[in-house]
N, C-alpha and C positions, 0 to 999 in steps of 0.2 A: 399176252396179246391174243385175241381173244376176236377172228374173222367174221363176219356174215358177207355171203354172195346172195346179190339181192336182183332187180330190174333196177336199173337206171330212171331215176325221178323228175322234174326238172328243176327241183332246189339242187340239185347235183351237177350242176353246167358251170361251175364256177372250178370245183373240183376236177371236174373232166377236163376242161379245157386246159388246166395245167398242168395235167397228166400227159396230155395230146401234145401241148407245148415241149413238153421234155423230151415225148416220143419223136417229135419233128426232126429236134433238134441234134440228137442222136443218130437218126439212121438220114438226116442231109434234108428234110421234104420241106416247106414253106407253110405257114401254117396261117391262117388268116382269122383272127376271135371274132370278125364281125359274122362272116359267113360262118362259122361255130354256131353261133347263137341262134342267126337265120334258120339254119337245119336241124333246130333243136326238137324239132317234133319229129323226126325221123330216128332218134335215140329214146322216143318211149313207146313205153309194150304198148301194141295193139293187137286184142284177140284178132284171128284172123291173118293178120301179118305174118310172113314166116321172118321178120326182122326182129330182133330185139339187142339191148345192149346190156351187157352184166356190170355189175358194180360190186366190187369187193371194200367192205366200210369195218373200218377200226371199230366195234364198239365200244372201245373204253372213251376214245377220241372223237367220237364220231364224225371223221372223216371218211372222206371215198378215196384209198389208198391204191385201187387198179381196175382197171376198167378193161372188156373187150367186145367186140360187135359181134354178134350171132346172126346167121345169115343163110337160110335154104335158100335155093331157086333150080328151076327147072334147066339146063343147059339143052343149047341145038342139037346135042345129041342123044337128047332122049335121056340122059340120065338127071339125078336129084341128084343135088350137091351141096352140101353144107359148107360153109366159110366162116374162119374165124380170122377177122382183121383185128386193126389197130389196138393189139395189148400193150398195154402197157403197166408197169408198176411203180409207185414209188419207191426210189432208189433204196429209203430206209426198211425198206420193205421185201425187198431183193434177195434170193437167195432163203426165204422163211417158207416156202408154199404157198403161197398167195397166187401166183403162176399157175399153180397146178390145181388150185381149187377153183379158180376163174374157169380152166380148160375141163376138169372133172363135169362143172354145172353145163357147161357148154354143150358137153360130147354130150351128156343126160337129155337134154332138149334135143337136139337135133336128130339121138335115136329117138325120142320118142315121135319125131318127125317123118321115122323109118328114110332117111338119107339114103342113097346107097354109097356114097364115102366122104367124108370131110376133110377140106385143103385148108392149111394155116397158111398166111403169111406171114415171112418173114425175115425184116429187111437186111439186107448183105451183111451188115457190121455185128449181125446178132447168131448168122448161120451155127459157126462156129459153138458159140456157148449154148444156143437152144437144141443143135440136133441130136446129141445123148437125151433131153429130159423129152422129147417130145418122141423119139424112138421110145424110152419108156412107156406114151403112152400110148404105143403101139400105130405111132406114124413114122413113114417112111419118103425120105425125099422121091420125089417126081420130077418137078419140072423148078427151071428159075425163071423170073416173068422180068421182062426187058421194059424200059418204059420210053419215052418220049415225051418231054414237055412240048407242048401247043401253046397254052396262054398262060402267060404268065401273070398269073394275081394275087 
């Protein structure tokens, strides 16, 4: 098996989205493919942009086997803050490093963004199994983030 983490394409929206789907559906969230597609230009690089999305692709299979969002912004209190959302991996794929090389490419960009610290999310049902491999990479739990559905679509 034989990885590359790459930027997310838009011939890659068919992949993502059933990665996205999987991830939905696991940690309880709604997912909607029309809106997927709509916001498809906010999942490819643009210089400039502190957004982008990684793609982790089988080269033998040339699938996109895991996906995560990359994400500086400026917070109200003055600090820079890197985000890494919606990872996700395909399940046959779980458990091989593909997690960790998703989050290696990650943390590389967002220092070279000079961040001053980077929050994962990471949804309840996952706490458990992610907080050893993500203390490995030298993160530490802070805070859990409460939500409220508004509209439902």
């Amino acid at each position: 098996m034989k990885i590359k983490i790459r930027n997310y394409q838009p011939s890659d929206s068919d992949d993502t989205m059933l990665l996205m789907r999987t991830l939905a559906n696991e940690v309880g969230l709604s997912f909607n493919p029309e809106k997927w597609r709509e916001s498809d230009y906010l999942r490819v690089f643009s210089p400039g942009l502190r957004r982008q999305t990684l793609v982790a692709e089988d080269e033998e299979t040339r699938r996109v086997v895991g996906m995560g969002m990359v994400e500086a912004r400026l917070e109200p209190t003055g600090h820079f803050v890197g985000y890494l959302t919606n990872w996700v991996v395909d399940k046959k794929y779980r458990d091989k490093g593909v997690g960790k090389m998703l989050a290696e490419a990650a943390i590389e960009i967002l220092s070279k963004l000079k961040v001053d610290a980077i929050r994962v999310d990471v949804g309840m049902n996952f706490v458990d199994k992610l907080s050893e491999r993500l203390k490995k990479l030298g993160f530490t739990p802070v805070y859990v983030v409460f939500e409220k559905k508004i509209n439902a679509r």
